[in-house]
Backbone as CSV, one residue per row, in Angstrom:
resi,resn,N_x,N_y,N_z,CA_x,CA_y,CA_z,C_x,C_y,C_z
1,UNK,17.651,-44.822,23.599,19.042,-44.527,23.263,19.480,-43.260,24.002
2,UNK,20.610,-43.427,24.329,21.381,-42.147,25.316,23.262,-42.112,24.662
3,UNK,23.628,-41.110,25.066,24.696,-40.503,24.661,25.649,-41.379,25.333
4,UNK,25.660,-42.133,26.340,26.308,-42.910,26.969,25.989,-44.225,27.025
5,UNK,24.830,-44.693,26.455,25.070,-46.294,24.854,26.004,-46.090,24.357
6,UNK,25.551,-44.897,23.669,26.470,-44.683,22.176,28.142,-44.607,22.612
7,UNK,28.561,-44.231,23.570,30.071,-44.440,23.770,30.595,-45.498,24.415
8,UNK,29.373,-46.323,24.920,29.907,-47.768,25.486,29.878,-48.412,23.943
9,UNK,28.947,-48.365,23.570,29.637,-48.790,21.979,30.068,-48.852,21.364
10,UNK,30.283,-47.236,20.765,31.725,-47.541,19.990,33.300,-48.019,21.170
11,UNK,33.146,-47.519,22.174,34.323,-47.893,22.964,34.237,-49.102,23.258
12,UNK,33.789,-50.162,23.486,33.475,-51.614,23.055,34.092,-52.363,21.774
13,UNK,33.454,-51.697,20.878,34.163,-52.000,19.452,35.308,-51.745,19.306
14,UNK,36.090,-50.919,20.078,37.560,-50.876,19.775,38.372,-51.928,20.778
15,UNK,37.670,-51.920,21.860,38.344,-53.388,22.763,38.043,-54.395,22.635
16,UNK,36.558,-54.695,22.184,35.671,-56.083,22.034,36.258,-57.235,23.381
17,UNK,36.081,-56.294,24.714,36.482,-57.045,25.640,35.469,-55.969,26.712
18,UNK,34.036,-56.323,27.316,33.058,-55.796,28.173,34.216,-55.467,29.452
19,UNK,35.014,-56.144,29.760,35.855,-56.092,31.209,36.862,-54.843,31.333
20,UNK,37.446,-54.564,30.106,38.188,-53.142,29.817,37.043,-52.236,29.220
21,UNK,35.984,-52.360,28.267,35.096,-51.396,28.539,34.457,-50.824,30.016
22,UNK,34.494,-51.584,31.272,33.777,-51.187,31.711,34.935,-50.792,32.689
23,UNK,36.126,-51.062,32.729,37.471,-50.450,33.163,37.172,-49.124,33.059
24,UNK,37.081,-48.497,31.580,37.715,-47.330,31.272,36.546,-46.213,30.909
25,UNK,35.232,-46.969,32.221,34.001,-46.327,32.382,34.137,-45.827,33.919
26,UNK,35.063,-46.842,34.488,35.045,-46.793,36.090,33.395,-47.108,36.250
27,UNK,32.748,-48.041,35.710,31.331,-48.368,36.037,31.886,-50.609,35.605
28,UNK,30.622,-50.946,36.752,31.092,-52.676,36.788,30.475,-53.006,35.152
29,UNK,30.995,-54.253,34.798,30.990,-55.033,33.362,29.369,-55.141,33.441
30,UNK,28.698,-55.714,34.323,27.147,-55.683,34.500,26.240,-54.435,33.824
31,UNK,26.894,-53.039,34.467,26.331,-52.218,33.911,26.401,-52.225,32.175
32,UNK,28.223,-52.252,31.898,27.880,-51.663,30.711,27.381,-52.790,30.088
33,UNK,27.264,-54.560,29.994,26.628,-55.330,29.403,24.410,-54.731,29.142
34,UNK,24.205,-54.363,30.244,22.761,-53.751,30.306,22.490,-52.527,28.917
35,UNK,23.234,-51.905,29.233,23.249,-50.926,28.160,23.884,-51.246,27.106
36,UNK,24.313,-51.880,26.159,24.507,-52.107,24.918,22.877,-53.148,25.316
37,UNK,22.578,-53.830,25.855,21.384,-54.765,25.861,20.353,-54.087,25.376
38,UNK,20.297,-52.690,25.927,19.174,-51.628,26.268,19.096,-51.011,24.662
39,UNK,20.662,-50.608,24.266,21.101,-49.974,23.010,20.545,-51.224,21.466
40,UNK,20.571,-52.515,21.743,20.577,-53.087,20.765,18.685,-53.288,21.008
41,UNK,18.193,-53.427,21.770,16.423,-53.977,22.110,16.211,-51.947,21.130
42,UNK,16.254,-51.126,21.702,16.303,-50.138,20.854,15.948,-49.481,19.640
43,UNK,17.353,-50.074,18.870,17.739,-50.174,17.659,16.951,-51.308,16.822
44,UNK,16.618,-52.218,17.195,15.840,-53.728,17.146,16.959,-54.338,15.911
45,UNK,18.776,-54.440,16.249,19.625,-54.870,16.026,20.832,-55.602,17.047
46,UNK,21.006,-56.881,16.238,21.998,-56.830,17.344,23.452,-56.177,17.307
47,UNK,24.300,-55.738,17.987,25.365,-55.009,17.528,26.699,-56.333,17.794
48,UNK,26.625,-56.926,18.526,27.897,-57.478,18.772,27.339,-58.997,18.768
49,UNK,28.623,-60.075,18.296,28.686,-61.394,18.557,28.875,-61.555,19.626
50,UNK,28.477,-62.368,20.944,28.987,-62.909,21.975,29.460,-64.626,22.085
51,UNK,30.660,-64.639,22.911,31.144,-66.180,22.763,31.668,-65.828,24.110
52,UNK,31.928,-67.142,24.997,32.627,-67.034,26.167,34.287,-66.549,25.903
53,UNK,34.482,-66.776,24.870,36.014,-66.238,23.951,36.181,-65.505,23.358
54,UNK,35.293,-64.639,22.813,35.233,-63.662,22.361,33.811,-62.506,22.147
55,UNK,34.573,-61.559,21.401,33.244,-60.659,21.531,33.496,-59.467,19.632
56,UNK,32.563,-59.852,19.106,32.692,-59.670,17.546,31.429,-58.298,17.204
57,UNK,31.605,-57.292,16.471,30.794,-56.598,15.617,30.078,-57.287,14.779
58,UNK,28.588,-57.347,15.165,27.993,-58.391,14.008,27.921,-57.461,12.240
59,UNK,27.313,-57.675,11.758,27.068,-56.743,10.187,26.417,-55.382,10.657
60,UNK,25.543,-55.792,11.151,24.699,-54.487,11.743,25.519,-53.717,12.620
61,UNK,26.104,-53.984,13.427,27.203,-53.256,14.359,27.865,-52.275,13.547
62,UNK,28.838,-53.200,12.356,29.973,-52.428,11.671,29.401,-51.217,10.824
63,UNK,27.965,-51.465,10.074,27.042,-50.787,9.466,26.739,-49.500,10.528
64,UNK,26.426,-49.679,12.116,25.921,-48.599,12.590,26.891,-48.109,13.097
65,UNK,28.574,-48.492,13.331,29.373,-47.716,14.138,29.426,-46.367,13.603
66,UNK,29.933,-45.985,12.187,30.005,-44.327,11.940,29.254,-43.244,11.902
67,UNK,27.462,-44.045,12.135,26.798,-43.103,12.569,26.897,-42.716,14.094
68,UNK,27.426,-43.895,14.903,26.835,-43.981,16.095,28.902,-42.595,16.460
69,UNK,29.494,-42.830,16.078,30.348,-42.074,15.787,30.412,-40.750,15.571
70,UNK,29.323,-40.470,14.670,28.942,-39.355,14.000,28.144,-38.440,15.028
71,UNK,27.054,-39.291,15.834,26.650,-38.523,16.637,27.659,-38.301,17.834
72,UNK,28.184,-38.721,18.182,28.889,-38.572,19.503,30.005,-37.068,19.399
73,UNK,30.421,-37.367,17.971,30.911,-35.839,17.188,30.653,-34.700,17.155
74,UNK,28.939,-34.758,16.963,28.080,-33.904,16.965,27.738,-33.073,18.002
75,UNK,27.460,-34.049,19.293,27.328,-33.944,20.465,28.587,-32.993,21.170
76,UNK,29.731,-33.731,20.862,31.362,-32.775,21.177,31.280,-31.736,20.345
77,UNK,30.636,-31.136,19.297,30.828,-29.961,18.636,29.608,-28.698,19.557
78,UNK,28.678,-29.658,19.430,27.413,-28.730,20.340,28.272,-28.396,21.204
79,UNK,28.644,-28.832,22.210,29.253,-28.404,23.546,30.623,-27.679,23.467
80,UNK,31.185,-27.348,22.420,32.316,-26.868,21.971,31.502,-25.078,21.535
81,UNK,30.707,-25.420,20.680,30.035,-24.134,20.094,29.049,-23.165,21.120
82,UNK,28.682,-23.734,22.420,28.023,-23.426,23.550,29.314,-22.826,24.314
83,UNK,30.214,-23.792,24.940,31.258,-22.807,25.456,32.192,-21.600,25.168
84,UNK,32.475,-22.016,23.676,32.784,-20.834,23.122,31.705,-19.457,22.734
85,UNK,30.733,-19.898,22.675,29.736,-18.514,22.709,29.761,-17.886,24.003
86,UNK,29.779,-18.881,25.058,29.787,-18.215,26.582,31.049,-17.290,26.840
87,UNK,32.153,-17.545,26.034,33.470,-16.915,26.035,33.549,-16.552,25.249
88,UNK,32.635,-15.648,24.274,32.667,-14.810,23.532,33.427,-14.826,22.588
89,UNK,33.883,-16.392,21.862,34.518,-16.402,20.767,33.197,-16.923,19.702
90,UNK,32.285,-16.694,19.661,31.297,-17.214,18.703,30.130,-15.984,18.556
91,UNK,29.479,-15.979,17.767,28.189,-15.215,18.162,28.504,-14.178,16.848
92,UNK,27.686,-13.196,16.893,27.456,-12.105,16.333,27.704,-10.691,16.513
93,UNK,28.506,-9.385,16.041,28.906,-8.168,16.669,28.862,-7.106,15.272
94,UNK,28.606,-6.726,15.171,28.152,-5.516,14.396,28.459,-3.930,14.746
95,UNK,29.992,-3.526,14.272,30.318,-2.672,13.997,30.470,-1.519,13.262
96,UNK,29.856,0.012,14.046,29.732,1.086,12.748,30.986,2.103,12.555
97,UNK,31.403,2.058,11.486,32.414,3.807,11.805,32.097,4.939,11.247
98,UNK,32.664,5.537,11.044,32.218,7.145,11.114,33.017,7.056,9.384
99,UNK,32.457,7.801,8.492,32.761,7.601,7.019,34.390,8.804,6.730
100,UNK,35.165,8.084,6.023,36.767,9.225,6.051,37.185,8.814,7.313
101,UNK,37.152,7.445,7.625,38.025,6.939,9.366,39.435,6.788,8.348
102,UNK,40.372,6.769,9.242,41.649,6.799,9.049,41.605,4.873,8.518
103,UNK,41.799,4.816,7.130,41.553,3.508,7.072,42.722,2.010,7.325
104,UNK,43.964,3.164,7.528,45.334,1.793,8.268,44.384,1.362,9.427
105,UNK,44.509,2.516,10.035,43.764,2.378,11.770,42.656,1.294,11.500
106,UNK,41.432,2.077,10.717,40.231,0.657,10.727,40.746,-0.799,10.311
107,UNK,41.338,-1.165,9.208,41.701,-2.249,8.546,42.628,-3.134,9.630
108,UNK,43.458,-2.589,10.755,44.573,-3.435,11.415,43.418,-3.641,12.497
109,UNK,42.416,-2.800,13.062,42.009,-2.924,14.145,41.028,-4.511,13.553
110,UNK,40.152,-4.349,12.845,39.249,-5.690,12.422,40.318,-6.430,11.681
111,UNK,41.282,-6.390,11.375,41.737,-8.221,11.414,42.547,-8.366,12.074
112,UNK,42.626,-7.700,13.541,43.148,-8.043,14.816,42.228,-9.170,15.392
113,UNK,40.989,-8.713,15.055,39.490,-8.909,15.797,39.447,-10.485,14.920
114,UNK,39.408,-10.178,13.597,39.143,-11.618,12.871,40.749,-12.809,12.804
115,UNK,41.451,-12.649,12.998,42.329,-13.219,13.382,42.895,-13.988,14.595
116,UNK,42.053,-13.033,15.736,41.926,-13.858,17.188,40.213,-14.027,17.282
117,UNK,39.185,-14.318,16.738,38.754,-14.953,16.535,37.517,-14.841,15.579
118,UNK,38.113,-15.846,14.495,37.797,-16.319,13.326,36.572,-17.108,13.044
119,UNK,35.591,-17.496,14.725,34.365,-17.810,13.912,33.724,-16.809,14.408
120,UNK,34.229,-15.297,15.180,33.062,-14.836,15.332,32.685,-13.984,13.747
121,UNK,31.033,-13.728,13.963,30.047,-13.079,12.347,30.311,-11.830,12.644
122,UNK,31.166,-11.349,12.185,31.583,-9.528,12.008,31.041,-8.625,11.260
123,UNK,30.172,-7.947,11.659,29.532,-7.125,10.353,30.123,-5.464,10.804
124,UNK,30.100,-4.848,9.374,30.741,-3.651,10.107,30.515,-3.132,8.629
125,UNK,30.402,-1.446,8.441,29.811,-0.535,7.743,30.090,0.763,8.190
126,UNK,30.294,1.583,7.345,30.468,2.927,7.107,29.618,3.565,7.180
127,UNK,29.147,4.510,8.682,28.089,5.419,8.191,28.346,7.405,8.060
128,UNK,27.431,8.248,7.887,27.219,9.285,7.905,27.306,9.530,9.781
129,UNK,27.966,10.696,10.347,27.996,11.352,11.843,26.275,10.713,12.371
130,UNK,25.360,11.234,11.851,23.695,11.756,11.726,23.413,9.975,12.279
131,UNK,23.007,8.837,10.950,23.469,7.921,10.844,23.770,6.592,11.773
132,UNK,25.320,7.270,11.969,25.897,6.203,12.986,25.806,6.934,14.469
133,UNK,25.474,7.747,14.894,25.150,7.947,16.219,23.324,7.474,16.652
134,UNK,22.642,8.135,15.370,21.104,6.972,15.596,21.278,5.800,15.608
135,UNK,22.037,5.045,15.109,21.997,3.591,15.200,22.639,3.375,16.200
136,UNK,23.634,3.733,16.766,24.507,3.336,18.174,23.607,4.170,19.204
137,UNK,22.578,4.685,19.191,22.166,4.847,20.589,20.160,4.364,20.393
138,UNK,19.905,3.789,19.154,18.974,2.700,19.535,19.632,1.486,19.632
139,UNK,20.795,0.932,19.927,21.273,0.033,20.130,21.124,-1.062,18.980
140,UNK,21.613,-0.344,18.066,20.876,-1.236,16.145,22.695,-1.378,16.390
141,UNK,23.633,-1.259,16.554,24.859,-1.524,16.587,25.654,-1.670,17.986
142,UNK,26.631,-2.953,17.826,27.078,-3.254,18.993,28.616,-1.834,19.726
143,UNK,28.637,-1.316,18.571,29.637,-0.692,18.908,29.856,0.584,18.012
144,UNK,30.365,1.313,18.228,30.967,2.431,16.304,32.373,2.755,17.234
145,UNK,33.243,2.832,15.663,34.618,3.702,15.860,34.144,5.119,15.556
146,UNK,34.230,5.927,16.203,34.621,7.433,15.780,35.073,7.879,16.437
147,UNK,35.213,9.834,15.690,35.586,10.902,16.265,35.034,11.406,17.721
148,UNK,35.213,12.116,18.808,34.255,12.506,19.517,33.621,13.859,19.534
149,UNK,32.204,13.555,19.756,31.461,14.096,19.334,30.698,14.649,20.466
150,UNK,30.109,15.695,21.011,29.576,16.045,22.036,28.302,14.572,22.496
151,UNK,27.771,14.056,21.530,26.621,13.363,21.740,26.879,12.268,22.311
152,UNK,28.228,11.972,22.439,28.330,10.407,22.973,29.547,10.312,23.584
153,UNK,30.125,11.915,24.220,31.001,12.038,25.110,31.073,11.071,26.517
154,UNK,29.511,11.113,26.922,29.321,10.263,28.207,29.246,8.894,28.588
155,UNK,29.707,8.039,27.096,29.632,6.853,26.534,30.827,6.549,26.522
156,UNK,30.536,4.810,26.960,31.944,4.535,27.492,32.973,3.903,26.503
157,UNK,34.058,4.077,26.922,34.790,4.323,25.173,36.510,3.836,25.208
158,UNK,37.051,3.003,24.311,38.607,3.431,24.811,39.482,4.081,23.385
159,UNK,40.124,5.319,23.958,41.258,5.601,22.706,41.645,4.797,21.729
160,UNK,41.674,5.163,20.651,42.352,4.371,19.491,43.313,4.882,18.846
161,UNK,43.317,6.341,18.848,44.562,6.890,18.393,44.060,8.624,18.461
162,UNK,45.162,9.233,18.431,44.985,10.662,18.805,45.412,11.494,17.323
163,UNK,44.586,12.243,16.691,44.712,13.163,15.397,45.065,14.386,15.446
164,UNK,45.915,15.458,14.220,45.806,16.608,14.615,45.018,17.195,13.325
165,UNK,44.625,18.010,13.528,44.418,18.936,12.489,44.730,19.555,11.351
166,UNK,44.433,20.145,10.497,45.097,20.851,9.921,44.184,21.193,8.432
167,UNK,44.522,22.325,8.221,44.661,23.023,6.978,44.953,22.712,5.692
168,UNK,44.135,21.720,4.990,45.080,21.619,3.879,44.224,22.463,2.454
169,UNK,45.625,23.053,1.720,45.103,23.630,0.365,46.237,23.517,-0.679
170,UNK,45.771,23.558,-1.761,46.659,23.524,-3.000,48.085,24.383,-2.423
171,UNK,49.491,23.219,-3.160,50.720,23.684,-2.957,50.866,24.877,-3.893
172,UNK,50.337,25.617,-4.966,50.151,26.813,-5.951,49.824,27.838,-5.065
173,UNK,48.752,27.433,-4.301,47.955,28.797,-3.509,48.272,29.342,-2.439
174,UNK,47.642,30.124,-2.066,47.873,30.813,-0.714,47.071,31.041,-0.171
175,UNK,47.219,30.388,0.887,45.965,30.088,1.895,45.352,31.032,2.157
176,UNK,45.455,32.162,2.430,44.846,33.534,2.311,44.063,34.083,1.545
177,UNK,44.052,33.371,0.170,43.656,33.440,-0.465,42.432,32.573,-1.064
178,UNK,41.806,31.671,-0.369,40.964,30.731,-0.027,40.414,30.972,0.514
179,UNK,38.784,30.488,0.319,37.670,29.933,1.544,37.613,28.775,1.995
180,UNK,36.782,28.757,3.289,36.812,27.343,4.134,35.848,26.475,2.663
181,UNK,36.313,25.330,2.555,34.712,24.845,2.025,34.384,23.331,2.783
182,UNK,35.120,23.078,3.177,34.780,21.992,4.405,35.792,22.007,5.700
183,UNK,34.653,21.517,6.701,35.943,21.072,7.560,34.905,20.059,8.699
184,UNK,36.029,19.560,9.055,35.457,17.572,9.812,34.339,18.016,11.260
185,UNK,34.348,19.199,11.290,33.791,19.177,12.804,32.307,19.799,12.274
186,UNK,31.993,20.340,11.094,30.581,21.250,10.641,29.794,20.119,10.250
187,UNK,28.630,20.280,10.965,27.521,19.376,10.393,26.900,19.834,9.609
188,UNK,27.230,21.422,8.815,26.470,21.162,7.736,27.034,20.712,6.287
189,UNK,28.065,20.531,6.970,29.212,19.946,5.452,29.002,18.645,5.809
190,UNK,28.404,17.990,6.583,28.648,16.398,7.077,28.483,15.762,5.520
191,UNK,27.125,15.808,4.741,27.432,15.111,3.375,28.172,15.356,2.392
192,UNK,29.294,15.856,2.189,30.537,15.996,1.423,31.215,14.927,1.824
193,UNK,31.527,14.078,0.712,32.346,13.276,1.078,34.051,13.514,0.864
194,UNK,35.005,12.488,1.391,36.135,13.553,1.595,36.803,13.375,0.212
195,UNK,36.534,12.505,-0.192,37.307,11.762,-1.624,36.715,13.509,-2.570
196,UNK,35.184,13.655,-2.674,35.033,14.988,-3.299,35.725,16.165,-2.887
197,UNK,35.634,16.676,-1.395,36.632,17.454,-0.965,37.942,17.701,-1.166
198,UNK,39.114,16.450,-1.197,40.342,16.874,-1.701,40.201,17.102,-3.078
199,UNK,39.510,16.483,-4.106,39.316,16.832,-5.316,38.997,18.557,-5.590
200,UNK,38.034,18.726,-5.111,38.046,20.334,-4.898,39.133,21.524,-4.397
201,UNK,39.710,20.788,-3.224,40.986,21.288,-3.001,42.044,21.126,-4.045
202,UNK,42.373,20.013,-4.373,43.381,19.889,-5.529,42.693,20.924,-6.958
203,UNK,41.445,21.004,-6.910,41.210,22.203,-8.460,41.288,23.568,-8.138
204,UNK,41.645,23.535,-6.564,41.793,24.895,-6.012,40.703,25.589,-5.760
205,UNK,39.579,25.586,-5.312,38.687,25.989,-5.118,38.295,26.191,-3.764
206,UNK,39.053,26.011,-2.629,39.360,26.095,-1.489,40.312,25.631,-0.709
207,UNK,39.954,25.625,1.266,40.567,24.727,1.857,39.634,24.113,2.602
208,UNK,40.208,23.255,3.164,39.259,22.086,4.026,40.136,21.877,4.882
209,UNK,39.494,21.676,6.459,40.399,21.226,7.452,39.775,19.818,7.780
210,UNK,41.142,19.148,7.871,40.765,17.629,7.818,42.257,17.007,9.100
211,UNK,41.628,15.615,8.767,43.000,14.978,10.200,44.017,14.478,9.240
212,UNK,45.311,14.837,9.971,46.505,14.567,9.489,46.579,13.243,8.838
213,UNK,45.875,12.476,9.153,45.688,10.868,8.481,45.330,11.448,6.954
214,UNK,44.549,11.973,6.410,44.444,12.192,4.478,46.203,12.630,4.205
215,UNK,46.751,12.439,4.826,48.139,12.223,4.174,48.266,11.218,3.584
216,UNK,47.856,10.277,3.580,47.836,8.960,2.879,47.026,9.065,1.863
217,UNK,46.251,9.919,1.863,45.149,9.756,0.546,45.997,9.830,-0.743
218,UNK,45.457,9.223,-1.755,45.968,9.940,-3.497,46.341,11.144,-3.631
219,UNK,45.241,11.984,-3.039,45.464,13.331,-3.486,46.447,14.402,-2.964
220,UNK,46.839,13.521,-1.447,47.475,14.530,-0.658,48.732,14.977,-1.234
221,UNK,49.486,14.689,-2.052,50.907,14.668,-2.949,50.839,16.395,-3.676
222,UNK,49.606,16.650,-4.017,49.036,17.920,-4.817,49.035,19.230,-3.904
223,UNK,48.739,18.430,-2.120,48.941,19.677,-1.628,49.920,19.939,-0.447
224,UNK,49.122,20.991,0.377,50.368,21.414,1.562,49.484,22.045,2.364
225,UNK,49.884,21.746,4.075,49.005,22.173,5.036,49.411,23.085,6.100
226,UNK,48.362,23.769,7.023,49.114,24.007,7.992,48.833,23.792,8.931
227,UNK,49.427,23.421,10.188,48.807,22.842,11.670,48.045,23.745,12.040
228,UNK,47.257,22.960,12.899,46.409,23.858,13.782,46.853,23.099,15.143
229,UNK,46.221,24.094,16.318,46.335,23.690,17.327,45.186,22.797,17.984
230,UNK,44.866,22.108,17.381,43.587,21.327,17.960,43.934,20.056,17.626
231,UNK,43.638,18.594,18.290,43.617,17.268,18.373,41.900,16.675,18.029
232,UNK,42.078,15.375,17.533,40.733,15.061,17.615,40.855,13.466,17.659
233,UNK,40.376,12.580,19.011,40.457,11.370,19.391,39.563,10.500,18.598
234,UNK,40.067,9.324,17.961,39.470,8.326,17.260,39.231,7.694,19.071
235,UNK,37.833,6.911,19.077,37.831,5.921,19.859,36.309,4.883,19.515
236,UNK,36.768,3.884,20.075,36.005,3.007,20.153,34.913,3.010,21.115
237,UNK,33.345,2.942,21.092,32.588,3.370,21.667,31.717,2.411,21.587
238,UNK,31.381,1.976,23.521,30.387,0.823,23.657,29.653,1.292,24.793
239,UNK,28.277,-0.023,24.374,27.588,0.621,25.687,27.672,-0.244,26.913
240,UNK,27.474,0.556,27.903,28.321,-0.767,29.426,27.456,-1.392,29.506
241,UNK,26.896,-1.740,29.592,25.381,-2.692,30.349,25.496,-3.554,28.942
242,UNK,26.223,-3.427,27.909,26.130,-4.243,27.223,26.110,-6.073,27.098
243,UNK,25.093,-6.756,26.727,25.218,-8.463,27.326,25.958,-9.533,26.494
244,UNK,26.467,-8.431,25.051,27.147,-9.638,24.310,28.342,-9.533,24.750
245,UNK,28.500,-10.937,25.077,29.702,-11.475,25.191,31.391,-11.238,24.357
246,UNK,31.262,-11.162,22.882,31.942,-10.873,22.275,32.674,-9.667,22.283
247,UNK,31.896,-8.352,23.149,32.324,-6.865,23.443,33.500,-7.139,24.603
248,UNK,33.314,-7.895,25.464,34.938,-8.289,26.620,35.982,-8.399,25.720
249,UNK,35.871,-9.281,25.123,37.471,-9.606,24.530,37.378,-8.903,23.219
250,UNK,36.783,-8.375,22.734,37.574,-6.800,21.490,37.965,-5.902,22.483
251,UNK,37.529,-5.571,23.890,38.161,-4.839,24.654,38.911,-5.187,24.941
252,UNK,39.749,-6.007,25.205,40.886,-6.427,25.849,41.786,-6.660,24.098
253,UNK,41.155,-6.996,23.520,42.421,-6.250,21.833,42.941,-5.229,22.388
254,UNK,41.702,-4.206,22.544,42.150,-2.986,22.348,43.089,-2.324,23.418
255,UNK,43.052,-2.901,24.526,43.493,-2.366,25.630,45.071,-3.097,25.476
256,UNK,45.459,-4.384,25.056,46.395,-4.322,24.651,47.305,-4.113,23.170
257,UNK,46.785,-3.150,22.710,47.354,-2.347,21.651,47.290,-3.084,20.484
């Protein structure tokens, strides 16, 4: 049995005329008569009635068409799920970000990604600075969103959006009157998380410099900031020599906005 029995067959059964089957093979009636011959010795069934007047599905025929159907389906899906992996709409990609990412920004960027395409397996997780730069440079992740960071300056990367700074402390206080107790660039504050931080800020117990994005947070309503002169680039960060397929076209999301 071959993949091309199986479609002289069922395509047979819908003409039950060997002379337009073998029409709409562009192969002579001889051939395709051999192969259903070949297909039924096989099977050790016969599939079709023959008469000089006609040409009939015997019991066994009508019985095996929806498998013989079924595979030919199967066959068009394999080759559907192969090309699309080669074009990087299938497969697997595993994304890390940096923990307190600006979360409009994360949330529009991945169901940009799952929306143009929906069978690829998206995994993606929140890590610690420490964390998600070990895992993105043993190559345990296909990609991370973050801040930039001296360690992975030389890594190839595209903008995602540009941040500013700033100062924020209780609208009661006076900033002058405060200590630092966090801010986004100290690694030794890296395990403070930020949800605890504005909480601390809102009981007044300091300031924290953070990116203009915790304007959106709950808490930000409680306080008031002040600019600084410094920026800090969200970007997307991959490695070039990279072989999955799926990393081309999230780049090209990203590159068109």
């Amino acid at each position: 049995m071959n993949i091309k029995q199986l479609e002289y067959f069922v395509d047979l059964s819908q003409t039950l005329n060997f002379t337009k089957t073998a029409q709409n093979f562009y192969i002579s009636q001889t051939a395709i008569t051999k192969q259903i011959q070949c297909l039924e010795k096989d099977l050790g069934i016969p599939l079709f009635k023959r008469s000089k007047k006609s040409v009939e599905l015997t019991n066994e025929g009508i019985i095996y068409l929806p498998y013989a159907k079924k595979i030919l389906e199967d066959v068009a899906l394999s080759y559907q799920i192969v090309d699309e992996y080669q074009k990087g709409k299938q497969g697997s990609f595993s994304i890390g970000f940096i923990k307190s990412l600006d979360e409009k920004l994360l949330l529009q960027l991945l169901q940009t990604i799952k929306e143009h395409y929906p069978k690829i397996d998206l995994h993606y997780k929140a890590y610690s600075r420490k964390e998600l730069l070990t895992l993105f440079k043993e190559r345990k992740l296909d990609a991370i969103i973050t801040f930039e960071y001296p360690e992975i300056k030389n890594y190839q990367h595209l903008l995602l959006k540009t941040c500013h700074l700033r100062k924020y402390y209780h609208k009661d206080c006076s900033l002058d009157s405060l200590d630092l107790i966090y801010d986004v660039w100290n690694d030794s504050l890296e395990n403070n998380e930020i949800e605890q931080t504005l909480l601390k800020v809102c009981l007044k117990e300091g300031y924290a410099i953070l990116h203009d994005f915790i304007e959106s947070n709950q808490y930000a309503k409680y306080l008031s900031y002040q600019e600084l002169d410094t920026t800090s680039s969200i970007s997307f960060y991959y490695h070039e020599d990279s072989t999955n397929k799926i990393l081309k076209n999230i780049l090209q999301l990203i590159e068109k906005g």
